[in-house]
MARTOR-893390 format. One line per field, with one value per residue (C-alpha): residue number from 1; z, y, x. Coordinates in nm, 3 decimals. Layout:
% MARTOR-893390
pos <- (NUM, ...)
pz <- (Z, ...)
py <- (Y, ...)
px <- (X, ...)
***
This chain:
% MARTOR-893390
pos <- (1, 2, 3, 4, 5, 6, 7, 8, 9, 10, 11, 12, 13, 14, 15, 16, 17, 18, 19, 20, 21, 22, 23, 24, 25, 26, 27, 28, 29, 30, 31, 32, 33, 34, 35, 36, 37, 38, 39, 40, 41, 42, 43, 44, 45, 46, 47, 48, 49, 50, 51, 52, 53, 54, 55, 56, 57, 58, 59, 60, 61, 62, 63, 64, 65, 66, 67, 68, 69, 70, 71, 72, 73, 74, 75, 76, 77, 78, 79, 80, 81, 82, 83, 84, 85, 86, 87, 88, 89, 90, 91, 92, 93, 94, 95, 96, 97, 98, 99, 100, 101, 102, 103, 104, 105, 106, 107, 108, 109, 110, 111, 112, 113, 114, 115, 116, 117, 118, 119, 120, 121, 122, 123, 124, 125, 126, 127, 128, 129, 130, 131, 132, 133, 134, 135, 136, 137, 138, 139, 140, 141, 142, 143, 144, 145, 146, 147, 148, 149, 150, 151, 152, 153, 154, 155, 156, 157, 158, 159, 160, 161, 162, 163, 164, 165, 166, 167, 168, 169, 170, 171, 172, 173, 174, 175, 176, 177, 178, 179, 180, 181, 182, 183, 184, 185, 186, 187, 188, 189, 190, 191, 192, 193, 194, 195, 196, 197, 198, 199, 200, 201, 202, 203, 204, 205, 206, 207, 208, 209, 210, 211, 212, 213, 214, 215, 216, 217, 218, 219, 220, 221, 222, 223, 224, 225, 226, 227, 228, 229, 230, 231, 232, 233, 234, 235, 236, 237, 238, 239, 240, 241, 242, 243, 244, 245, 246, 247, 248, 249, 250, 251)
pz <- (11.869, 11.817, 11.502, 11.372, 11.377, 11.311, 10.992, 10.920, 10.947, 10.680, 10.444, 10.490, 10.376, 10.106, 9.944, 9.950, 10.069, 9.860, 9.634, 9.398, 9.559, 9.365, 9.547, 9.829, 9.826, 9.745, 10.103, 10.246, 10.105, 10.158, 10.586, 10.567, 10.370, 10.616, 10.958, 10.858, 10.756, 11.085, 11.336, 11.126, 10.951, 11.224, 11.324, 11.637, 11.774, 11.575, 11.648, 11.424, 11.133, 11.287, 11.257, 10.941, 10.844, 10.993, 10.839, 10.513, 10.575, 10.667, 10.278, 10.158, 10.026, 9.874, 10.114, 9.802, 9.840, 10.207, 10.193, 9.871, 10.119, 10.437, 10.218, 10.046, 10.340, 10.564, 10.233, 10.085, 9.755, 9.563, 9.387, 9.324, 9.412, 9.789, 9.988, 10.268, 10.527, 10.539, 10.664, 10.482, 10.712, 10.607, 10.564, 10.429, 10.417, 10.674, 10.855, 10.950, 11.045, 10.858, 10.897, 10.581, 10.626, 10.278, 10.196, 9.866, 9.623, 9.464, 9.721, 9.458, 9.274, 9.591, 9.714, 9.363, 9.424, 9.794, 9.644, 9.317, 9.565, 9.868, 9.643, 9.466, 9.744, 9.906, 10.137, 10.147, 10.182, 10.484, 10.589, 10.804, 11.155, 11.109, 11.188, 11.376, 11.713, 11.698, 11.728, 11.940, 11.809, 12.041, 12.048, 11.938, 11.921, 11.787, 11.895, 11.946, 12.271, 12.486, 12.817, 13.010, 12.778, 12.853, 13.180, 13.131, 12.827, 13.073, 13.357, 13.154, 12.916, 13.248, 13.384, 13.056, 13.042, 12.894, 12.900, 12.765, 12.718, 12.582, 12.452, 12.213, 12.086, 12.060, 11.988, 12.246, 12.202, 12.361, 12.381, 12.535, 12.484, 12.194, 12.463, 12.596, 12.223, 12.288, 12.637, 12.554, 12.253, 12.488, 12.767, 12.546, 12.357, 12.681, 12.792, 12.464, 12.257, 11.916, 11.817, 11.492, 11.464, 11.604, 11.571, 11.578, 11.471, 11.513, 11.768, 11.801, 12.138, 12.047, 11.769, 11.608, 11.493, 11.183, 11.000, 10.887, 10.517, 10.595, 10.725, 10.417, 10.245, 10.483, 10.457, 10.071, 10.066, 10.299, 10.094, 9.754, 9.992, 10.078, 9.714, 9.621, 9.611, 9.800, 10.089, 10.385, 10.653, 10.661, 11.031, 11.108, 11.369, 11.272, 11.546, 11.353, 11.386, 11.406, 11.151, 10.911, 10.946, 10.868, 10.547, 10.426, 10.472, 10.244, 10.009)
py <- (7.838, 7.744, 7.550, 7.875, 8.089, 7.786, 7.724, 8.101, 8.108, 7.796, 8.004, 8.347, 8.057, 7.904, 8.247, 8.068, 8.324, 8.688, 8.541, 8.816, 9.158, 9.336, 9.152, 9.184, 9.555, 9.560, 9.371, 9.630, 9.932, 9.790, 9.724, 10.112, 10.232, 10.129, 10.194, 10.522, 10.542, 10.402, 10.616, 10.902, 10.922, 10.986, 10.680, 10.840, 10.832, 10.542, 10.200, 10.007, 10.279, 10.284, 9.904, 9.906, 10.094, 9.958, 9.606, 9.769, 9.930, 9.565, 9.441, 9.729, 9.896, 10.220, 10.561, 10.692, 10.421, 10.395, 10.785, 10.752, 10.471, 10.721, 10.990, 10.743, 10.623, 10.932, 11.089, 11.341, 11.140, 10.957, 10.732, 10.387, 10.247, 10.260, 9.983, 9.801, 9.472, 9.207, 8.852, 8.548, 8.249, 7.878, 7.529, 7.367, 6.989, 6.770, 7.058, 7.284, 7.585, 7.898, 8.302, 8.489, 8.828, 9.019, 9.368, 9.429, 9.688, 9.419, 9.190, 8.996, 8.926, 8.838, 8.604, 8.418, 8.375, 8.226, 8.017, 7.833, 7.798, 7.658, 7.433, 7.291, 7.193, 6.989, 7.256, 7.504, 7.880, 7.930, 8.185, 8.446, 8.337, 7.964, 7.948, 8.299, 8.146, 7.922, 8.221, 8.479, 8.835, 8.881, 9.122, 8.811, 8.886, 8.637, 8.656, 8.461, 8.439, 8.178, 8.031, 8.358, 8.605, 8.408, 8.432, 8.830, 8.845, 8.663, 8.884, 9.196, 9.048, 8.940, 9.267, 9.425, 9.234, 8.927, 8.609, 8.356, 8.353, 8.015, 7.883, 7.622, 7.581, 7.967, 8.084, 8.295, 8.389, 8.624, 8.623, 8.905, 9.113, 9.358, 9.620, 9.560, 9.564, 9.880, 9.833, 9.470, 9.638, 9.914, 9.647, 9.443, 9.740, 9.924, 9.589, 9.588, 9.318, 9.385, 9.084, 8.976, 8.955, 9.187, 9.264, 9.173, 8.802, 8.530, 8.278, 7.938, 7.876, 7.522, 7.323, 7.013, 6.784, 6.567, 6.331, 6.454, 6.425, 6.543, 6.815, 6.900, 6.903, 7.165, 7.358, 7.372, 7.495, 7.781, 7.859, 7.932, 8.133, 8.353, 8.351, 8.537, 8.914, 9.022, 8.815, 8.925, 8.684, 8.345, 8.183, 7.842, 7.588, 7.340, 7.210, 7.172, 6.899, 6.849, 6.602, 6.830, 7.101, 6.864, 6.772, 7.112, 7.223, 6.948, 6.955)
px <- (9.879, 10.250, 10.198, 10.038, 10.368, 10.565, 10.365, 10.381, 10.766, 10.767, 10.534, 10.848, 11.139, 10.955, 10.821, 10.488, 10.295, 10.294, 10.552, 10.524, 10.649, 10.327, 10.064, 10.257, 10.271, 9.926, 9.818, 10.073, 9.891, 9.552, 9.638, 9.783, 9.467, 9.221, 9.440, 9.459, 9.086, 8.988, 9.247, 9.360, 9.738, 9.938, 10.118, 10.217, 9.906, 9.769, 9.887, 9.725, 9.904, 10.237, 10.222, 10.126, 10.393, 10.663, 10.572, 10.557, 10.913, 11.040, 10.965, 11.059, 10.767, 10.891, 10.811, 10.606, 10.379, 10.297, 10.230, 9.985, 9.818, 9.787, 9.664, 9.390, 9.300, 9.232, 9.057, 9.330, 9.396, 9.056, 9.308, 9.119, 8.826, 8.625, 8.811, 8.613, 8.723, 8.510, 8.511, 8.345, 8.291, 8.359, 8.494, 8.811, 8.860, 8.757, 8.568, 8.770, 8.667, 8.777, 8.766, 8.887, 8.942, 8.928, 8.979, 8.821, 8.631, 8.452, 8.249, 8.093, 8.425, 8.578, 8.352, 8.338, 8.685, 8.715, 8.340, 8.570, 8.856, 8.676, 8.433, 8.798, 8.957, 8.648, 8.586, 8.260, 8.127, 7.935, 7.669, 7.764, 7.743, 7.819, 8.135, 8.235, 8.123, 8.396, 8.681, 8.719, 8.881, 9.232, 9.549, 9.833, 10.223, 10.445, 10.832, 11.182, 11.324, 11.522, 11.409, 11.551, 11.324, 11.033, 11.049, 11.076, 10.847, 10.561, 10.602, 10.569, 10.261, 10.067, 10.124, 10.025, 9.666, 9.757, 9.570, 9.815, 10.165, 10.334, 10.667, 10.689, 11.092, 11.199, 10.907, 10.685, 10.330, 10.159, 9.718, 9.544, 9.192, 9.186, 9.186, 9.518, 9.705, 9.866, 9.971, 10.139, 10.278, 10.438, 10.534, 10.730, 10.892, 10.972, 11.161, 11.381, 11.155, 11.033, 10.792, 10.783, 10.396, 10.201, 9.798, 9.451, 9.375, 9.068, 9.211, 8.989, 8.897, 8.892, 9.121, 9.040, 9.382, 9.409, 9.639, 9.947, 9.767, 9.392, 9.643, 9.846, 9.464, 9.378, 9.682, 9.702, 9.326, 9.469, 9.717, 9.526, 9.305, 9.531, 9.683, 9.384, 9.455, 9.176, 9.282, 9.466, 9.439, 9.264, 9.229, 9.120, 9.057, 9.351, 9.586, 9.935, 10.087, 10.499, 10.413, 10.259, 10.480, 10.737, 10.569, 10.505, 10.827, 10.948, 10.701)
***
């Protein structure tokens, strides 16, 4: 999965990804909306929220707006329209597989969208079920750390409920069942680590790798994916190459 947050930490430095601070406050808002819909709005006793939060705080999403999000999403305000998550299965380039997770008031407008996107790029819209099989739902943390904090970071994850914990260069992942997301997060706070990524994602259980430019086809597909508004997360099947992450950085 290392190519994943490697590729991610590219997207941060380039501005590539939410490069204009609206839509980025607006995938902020929309994460905080339905946390607090789904566990109530107090962050104290909802993770999910308190995450949520704290993310938004890191971008520096103004206090007005993460408390007009809490109170639309636990029902006190009716501002805007009834939000709802959903995931559209399929394909970018080459056949790799692809979950996009979309939070949106407007399905049909939203899948028109990913459709024009998908269909440009050489990819395709699947039906629902044909490519879910291939990913499994998992708690994921992301974090930087040296040889000595992974050998901490591992004992504490294991103990925690973790599945998989992996190094690649300074960066330590950390796999586990959805169950055990608040315990890891706990573990690895309680030991003085803060991870840099931290929720609920669609891991692969089995990656398929390409040439450094079937690659960059894939990855630019991704990327005017999740340039759409109503996108919050796209995951795919792609093993990440040093090569390509070397090209997309310079391109």
């Amino acid at each position: 999965m290392s190519g994943h947050s490697k590729w991610a930490t590219i997207k941060r430095k380039k501005g590539a990804m939410d490069a204009k601070r609206g839509q980025l406050f607006t995938r902020l808002a929309r994460e905080i909306v339905l946390a607090a819909r789904e566990g109530g709005g107090d962050p104290e006793a909802n993770v999910r929220l308190r995450l949520a939060i704290e993310k938004a705080r890191a971008n520096n999403m103004p206090k007005e707006n993460i408390e007009r999000a809490i109170k639309r999403g636990t029902g006190e305000s009716k501002e805007g329209g009834a939000l709802e998550q959903v995931f559209y299965e399929g394909y970018a380039p080459h056949g790799v597989a692809l979950m996009i997770e979309c939070v949106t008031e407007n399905r049909n407008r939203t899948v028109a969208e990913i459709r024009h996107v998908l269909t440009r790029a050489g990819g395709s819209l699947g039906e629902a079920g044909s490519v879910a099989w291939q990913f499994k739902r998992a708690a994921y943390f992301a974090l930087q750390g040296s040889e000595k904090d992974f050998e901490k970071i591992f004992e504490v994850a294991v103990e925690a409920g973790a599945d998989d914990v992996t190094m690649d260069g300074n960066i330590i992942e950390i796999v586990g069942p959805v169950e055990s997301f608040k315990s890891l997060l706990d573990g690895l706070r309680g030991a003085g680590y803060q991870p840099e990524e931290a929720g609920l994602r669609m891991i692969p259980t089995q990656e398929i790798e390409l040439g450094t430019e079937e690659s960059l086809q894939v990855l630019r597909a991704i990327e005017a994916l999740e340039d759409l508004d109503d996108v919050q997360n796209v995951y795919h099947n792609l093993r990440i190459t040093d090569e390509a992450l070397m090209a997309i950085s310079e391109g």
